[in-house]
N, C-alpha and C positions, 0 to 999 in steps of 0.2 A: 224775164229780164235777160240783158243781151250777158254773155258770158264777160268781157270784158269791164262790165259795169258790177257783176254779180261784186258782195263785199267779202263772200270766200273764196275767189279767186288769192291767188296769191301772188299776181302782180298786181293786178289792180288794188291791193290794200298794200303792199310797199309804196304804188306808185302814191298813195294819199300820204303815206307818214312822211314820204320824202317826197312833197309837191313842191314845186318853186324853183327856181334856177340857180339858187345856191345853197340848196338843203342839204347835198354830196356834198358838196364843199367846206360843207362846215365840218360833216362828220369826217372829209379827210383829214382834215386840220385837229381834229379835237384826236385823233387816233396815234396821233404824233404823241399826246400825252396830255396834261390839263391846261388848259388857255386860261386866261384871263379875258373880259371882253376885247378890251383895248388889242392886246395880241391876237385876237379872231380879227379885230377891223385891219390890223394891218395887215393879216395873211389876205384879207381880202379885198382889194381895193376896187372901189365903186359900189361894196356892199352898205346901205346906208342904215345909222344905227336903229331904226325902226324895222327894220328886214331882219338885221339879225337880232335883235331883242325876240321877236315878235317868231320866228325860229326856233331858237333856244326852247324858250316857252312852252311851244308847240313839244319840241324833243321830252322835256322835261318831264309836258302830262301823257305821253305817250311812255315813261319809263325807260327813253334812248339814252337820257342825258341825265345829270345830276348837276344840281348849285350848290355851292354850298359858299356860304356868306361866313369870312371870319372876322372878329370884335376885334378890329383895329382900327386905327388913326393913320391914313385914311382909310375909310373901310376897303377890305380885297373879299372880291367873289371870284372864285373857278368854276369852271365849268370843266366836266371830263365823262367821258362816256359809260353807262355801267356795262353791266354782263352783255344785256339784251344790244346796246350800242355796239360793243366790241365784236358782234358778230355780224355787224355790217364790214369787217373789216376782209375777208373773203369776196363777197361781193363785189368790193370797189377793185379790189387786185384784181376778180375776173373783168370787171368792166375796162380795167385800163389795159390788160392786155389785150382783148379783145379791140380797143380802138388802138394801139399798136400795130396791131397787127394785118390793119387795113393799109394799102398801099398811098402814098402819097396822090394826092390828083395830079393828071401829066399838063404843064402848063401849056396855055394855047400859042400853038406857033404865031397866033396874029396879034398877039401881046406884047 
């Protein structure tokens, strides 16, 4: 099996828990503290609510994320990251400094 496929690698099994192009995105948002859906759609605009339902979910049975539904009128659900979440929170600081830290592209003089 090729190494980047193998499922003990350890990126290639991050890269599955956080597949899809707004899976980081959520977990930056939710690191901020606990969202509500509605405050995830609007941190994320263009994200449509089957993507992030369907997300979340994924975080949830994976042990990234927690729900928790309170008995109210209207009902409120949070979402906030647990232990194993909060330690994607390293990670995304390395990732964004590291795209920081790449230089701007130099625009084309014929532009």
């Amino acid at each position: 099996m090729d190494k980047l496929c193998d499922h003990k690698c350890g990126v290639a099994r991050f890269l599955t828990l956080l597949n899809g192009p707004w899976a980081t995105l959520i977990v930056r948002e939710l690191l901020l503290g606990p969202r509500r859906f509605t405050e995830l759609r609007g941190a994320l605009p263009g994200i449509s609510p089957h993507t992030l339902t369907s997300r979340l979910r994924q975080f949830e049975e994976n042990g990234i994320v927690t729900r928790t539904a309170y008995a109210e009128i209207p009902p409120r659900v949070e979402y906030r990251l647990t232990p194993l979440g909060e330690g994607l929170r390293e990670v995304l600081e390395a990732m964004a400094t590291w795209a920081l830290s790449i230089p701007d592209p130099v625009p084309d003089a014929a532009s």
